[in-house]
C-alpha positions as CSV (number, residue, x, y, z in Angstrom):
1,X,-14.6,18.4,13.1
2,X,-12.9,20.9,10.7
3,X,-13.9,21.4,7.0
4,X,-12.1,22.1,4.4
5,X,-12.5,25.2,2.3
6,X,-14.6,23.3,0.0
7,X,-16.3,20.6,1.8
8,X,-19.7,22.8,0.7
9,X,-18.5,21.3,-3.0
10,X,-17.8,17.8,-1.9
11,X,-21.1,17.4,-0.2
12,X,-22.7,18.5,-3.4
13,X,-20.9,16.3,-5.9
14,X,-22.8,13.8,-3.7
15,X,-19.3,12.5,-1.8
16,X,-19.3,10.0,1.0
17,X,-17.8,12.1,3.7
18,X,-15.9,10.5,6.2
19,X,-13.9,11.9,9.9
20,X,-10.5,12.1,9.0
21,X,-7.4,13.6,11.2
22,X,-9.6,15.8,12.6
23,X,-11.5,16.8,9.4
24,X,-14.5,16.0,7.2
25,X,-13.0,14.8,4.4
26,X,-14.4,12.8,1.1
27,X,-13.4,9.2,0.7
28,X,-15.2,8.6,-2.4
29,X,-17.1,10.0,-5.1
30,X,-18.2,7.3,-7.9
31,X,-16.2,4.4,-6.1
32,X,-12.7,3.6,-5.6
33,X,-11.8,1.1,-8.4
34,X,-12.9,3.9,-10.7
35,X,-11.1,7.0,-9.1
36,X,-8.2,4.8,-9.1
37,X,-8.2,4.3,-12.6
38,X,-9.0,7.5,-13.6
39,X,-5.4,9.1,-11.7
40,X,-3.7,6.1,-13.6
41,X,-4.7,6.8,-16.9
42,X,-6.1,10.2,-17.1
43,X,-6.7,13.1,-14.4
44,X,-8.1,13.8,-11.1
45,X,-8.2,16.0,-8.1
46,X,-7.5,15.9,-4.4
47,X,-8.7,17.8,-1.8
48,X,-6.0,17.7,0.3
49,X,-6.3,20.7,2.5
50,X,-6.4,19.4,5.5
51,X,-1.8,18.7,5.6
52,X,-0.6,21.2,8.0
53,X,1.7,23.9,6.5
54,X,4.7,25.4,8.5
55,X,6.7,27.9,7.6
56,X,10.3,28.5,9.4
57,X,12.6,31.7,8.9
58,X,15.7,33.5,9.6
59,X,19.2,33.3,9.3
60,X,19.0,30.2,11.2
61,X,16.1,28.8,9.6
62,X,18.4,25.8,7.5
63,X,20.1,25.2,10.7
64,X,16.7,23.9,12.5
65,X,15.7,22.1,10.1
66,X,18.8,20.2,9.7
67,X,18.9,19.9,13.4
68,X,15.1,17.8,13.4
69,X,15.6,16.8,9.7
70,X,17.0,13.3,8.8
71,X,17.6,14.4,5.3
72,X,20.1,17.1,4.2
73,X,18.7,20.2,3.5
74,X,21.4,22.2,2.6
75,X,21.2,20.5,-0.7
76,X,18.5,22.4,-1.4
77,X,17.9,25.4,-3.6
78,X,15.0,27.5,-4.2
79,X,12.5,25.4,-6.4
80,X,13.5,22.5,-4.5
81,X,11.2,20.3,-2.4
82,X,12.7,17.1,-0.1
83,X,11.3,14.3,1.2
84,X,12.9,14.1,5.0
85,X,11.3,13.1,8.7
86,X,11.8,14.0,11.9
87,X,13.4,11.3,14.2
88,X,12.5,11.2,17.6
89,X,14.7,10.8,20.6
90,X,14.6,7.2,20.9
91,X,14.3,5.5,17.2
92,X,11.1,6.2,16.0
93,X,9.8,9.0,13.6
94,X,7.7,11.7,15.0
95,X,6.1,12.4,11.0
96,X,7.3,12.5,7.8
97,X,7.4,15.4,6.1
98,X,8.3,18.0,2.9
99,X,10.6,20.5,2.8
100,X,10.5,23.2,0.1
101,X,13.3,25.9,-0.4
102,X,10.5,29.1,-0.7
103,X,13.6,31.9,-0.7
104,X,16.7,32.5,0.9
105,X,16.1,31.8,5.0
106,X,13.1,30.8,4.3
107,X,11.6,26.8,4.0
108,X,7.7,26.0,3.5
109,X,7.5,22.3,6.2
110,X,4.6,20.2,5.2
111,X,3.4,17.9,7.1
112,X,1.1,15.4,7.7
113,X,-2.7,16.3,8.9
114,X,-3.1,14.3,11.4
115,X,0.3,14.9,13.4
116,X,0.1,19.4,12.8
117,X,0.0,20.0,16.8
118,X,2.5,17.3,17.8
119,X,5.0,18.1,14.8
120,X,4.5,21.7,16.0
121,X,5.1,21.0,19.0
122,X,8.1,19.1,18.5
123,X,9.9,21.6,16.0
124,X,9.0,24.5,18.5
125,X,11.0,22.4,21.4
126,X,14.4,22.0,19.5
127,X,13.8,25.8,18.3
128,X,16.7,27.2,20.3
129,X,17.9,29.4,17.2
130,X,14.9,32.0,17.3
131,X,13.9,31.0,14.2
132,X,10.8,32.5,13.7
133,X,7.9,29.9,13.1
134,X,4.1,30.4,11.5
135,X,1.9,27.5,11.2
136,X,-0.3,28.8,7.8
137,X,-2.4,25.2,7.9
138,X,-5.5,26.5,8.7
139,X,-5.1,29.6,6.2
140,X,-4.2,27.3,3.0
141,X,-6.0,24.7,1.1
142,X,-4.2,22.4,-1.7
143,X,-5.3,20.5,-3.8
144,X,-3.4,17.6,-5.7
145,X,-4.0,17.3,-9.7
146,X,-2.6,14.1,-10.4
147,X,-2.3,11.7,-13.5
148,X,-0.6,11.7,-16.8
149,X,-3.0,13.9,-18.5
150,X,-2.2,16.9,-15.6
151,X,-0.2,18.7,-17.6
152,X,-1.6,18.9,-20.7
153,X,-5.4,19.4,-19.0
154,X,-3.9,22.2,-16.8
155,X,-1.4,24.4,-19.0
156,X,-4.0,26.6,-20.1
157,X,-4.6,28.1,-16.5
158,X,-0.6,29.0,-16.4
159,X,2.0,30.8,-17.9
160,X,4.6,28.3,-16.2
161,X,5.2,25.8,-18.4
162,X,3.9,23.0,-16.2
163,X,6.1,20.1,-18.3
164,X,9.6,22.2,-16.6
165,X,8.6,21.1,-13.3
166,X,11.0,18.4,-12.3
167,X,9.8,16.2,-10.2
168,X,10.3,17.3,-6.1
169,X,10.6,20.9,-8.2
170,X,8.0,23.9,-7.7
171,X,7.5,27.1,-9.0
172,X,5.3,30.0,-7.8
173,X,3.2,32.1,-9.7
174,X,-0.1,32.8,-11.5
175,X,-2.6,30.3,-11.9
176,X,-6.4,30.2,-12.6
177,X,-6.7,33.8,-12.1
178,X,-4.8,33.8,-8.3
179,X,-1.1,35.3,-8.1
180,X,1.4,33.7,-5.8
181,X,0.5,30.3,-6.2
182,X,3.0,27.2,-5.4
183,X,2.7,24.9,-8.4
184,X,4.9,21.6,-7.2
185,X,5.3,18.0,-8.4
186,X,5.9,16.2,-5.6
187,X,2.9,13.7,-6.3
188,X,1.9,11.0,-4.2
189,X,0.4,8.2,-6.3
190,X,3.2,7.6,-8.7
191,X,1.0,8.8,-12.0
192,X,2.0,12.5,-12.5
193,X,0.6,15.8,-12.0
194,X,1.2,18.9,-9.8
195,X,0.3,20.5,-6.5
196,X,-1.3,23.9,-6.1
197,X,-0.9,25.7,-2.4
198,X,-3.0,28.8,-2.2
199,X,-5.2,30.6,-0.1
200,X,-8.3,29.4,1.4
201,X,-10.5,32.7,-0.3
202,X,-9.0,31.7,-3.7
203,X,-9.2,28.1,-3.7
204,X,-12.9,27.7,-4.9
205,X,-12.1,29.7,-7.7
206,X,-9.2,27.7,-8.3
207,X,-11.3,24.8,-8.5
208,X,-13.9,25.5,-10.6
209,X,-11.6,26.7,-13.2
210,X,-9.8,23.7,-13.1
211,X,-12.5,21.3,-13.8
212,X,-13.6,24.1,-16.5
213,X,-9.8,23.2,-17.9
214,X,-10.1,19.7,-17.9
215,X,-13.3,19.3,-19.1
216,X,-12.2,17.9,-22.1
217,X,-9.8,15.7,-20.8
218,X,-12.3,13.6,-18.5
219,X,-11.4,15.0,-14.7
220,X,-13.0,13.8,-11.9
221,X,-12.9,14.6,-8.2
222,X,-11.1,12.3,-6.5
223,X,-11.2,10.9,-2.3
224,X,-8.9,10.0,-0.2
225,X,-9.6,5.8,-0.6
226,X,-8.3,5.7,-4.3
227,X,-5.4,8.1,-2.9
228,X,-4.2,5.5,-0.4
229,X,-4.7,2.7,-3.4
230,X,-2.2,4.6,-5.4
231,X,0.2,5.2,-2.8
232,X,0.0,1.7,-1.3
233,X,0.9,0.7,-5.3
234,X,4.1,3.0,-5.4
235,X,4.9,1.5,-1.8
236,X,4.9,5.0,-0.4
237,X,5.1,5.1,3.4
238,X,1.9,6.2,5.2
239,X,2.5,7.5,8.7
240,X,0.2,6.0,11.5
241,X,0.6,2.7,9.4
242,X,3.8,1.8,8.2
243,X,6.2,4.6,9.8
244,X,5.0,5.4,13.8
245,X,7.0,6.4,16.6
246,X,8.6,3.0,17.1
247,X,9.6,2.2,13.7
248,X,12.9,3.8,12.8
249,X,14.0,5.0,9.4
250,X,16.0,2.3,8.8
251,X,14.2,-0.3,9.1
252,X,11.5,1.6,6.9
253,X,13.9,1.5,4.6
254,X,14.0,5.6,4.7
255,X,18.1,5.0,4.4
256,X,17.8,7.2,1.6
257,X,16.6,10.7,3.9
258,X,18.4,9.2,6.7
259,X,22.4,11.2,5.8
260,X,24.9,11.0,8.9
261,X,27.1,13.5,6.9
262,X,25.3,16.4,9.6
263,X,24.3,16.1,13.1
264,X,20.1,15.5,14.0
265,X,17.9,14.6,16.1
266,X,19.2,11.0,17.7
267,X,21.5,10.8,14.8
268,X,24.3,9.0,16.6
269,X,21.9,6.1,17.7
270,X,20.7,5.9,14.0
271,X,24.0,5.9,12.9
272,X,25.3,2.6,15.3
273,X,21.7,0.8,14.1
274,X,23.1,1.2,10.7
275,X,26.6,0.2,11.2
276,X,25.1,-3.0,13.6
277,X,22.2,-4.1,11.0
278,X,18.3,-3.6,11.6
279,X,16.8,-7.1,12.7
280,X,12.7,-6.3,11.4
281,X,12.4,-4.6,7.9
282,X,9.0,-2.8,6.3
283,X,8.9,-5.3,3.0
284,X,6.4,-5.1,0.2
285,X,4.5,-8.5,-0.3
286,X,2.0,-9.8,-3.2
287,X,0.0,-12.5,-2.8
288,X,0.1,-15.6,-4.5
289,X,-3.1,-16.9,-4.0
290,X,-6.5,-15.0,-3.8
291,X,-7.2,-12.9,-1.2
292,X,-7.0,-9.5,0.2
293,X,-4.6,-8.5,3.1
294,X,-5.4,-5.6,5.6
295,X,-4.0,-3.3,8.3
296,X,-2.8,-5.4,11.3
297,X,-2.9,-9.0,9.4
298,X,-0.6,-11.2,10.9
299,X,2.0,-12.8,8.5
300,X,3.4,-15.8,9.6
301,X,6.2,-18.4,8.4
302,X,5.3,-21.5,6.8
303,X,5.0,-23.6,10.1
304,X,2.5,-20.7,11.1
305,X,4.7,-19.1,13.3
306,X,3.5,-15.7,13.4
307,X,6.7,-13.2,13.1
308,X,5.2,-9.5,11.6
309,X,2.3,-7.5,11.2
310,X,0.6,-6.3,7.8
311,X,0.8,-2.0,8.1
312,X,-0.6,-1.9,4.6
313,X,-2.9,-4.2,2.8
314,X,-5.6,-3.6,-0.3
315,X,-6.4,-5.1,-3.5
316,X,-4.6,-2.9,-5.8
317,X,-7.1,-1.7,-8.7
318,X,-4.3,-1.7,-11.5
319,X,-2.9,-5.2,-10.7
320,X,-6.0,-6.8,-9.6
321,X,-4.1,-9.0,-7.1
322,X,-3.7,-8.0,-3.2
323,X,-0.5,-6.5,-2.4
324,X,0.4,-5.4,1.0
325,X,3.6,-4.5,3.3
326,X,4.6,-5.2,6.8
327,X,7.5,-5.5,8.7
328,X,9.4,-9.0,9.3
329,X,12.5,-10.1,10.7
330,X,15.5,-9.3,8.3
331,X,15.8,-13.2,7.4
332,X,12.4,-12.9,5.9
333,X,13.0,-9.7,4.2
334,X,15.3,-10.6,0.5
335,X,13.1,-10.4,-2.9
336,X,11.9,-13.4,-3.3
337,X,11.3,-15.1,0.5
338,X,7.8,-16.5,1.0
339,X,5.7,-15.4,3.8
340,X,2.2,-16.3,4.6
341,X,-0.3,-13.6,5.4
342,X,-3.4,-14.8,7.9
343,X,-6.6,-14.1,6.4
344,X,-9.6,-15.1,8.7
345,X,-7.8,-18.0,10.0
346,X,-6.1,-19.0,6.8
347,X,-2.6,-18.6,6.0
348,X,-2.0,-17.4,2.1
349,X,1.1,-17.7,0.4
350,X,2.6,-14.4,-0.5
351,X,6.0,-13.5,-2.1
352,X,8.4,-10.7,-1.2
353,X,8.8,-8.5,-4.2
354,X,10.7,-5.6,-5.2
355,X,9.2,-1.6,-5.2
356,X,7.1,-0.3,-6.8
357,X,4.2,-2.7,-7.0
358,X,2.9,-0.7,-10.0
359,X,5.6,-0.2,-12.7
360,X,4.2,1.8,-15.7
């Protein structure tokens, strides 16, 4: 089991510590409901230092990551972060991932904890180009300040004027006392805020001065359970759930990172699967009746045939009804179709709805 950088803090804030992707990591501080609310309406902080951090380059840097990228990098300038994945050879998604523009010929890749050696792995195996690849993940901790008091709670640490940052923008620079530190809003619960990337030494220092800065403003550490109840209400995908190796990215409906206007990884076969029409579909579902749906639910039709599987499921805090999504045949995927989802036996009416669950 790895630690992070400041597991030593976690464990004295009195944190329920839990294995995760290969790491001790906290799931919760005062509870859920109330870390959940706290992002939504004020501030809080992740520990999110266990993602694994690549970084690619070289002249030919662009071209390998548009080679196991679905999206198209090129677009990108410096400043700019994408959301992509990386297909695999026969329709699934190795991981999903971010690309940032650091400098010319050179991209930060950042990636999810729990698949670092296999996307290395992967990414090293279609690096024919010489590009020349670091993995930095066990060198850099980040932590994400997230809600719609960031900003104001955190501009005192800064001389970047945090309220420029475009969202899926970054800058790097100064902050709380450490020099060459990527500041980037590419947030994950839908409420706001800012990531910082910076160096394992630095990053206690970092903290502390941030919960010095927001003081005032009511910040709390935050664990990961309230981080996958925000996600799960901005219908964000969460790989190992609701994106996997079998699951491509069109029926994930990741059409959006998925551009044939470049060559990548399996492109062609993506390409005919969206010219022929996906038959299952990743929906997002609320129930209509009480109840709360979970990972691997079945949901069924109303004769109780069972036709998908529930990838996603919780009662989400700022709704207060369970909300949930799962893949179904396309027939069962339009706004609006009912579906049933199998709770201990019982089959609860639920209703296909449109994304975001949360709307603020």
């Amino acid at each position: 089991m790895k630690n992070t950088a400041l597991t030593h803090i976690h464990e004295g804030l009195g944190a329920k510590m839990v294995p995760f992707a290969g790491y001790n990591m906290p799931v919760q501080y005062e509870g859920v409901n109330i870390e959940h609310e706290t992002v939504r309406n004020g501030v809080g902080v992740f520990d999110v230092s266990h993602m694994g951090e690549f970084l690619l380059s070289g002249p030919k840097a662009l071209d390998l990551i548009q080679k196991v990228t679905s999206n198209d990098a090129s677009q990108l300038t410096i400043g700019r972060a994408q959301y992509s994945c990386l297909p695999n050879d026969n329709g699934g998604i190795v991981d999903d991932l971010i690309v940032y523009k650091v400098k010319e010929e050179q991209y930060l890749l950042v990636v999810n904890a729990s698949n670092i050696e296999k996307d290395w792995n992967w990414i090293s195996s279609k690096n024919d180009m010489d590009v020349d690849m670091r993995n930095i993940s066990d060198d850099y901790s980040l932590l994400a300040i997230q809600g719609p008091k960031a900003v104001e709670a955190m501009q005192a640490l800064t001389p970047i004027d945090l309220s420029a940052i475009k969202y899926y923008h970054f800058e790097v620079g100064e902050f709380a006392g450490i020099e060459h530190v990527i500041i980037s809003a590419t947030g994950y619960t839908g409420s706001g805020g800012f990531e910082i990337y910076a160096k394992n030494e630095d990053i206690e220092q970092i903290w502390n001065k941030v919960f010095e800065a927001g003081a005032s403003f009511g910040i709390k550490p935050i664990g990961l359970a309230a981080r996958d109840t925000l996600r799960l209400e901005m219908g964000f995908c969460l790989y190992g759930n609701d994106i996997n190796d079998t699951t491509s990215p069109l029926e994930a409906g990741l059409g959006w990172i998925t551009k044939f206007t470049k060559d990548f990884t399996n492109s062609e076969a993506l390409k005919k699967q969206k010219e022929e029409g996906v038959t299952k579909k990743l929906v997002a579902f609320e129930l209509t009746e009480r109840g709360i749906p979970r990972h691997d639910y079945e949901i069924t039709d109303k004769d109780g045939n069972v036709i998908g599987i529930v990838t996603s499921g919780t009662m989400a805090p700022s709704l207060n009804k369970g909300i949930g999504l799962g893949y179904v045949p396309t027939a069962f995927a339009p706004e609006g179709s009912e579906i049933f989802i199998r709770i201990r036996k019982n089959d609860i009416p639920a209703k296909v709805v449109k994304l975001p669950f949360y709307k603020k």
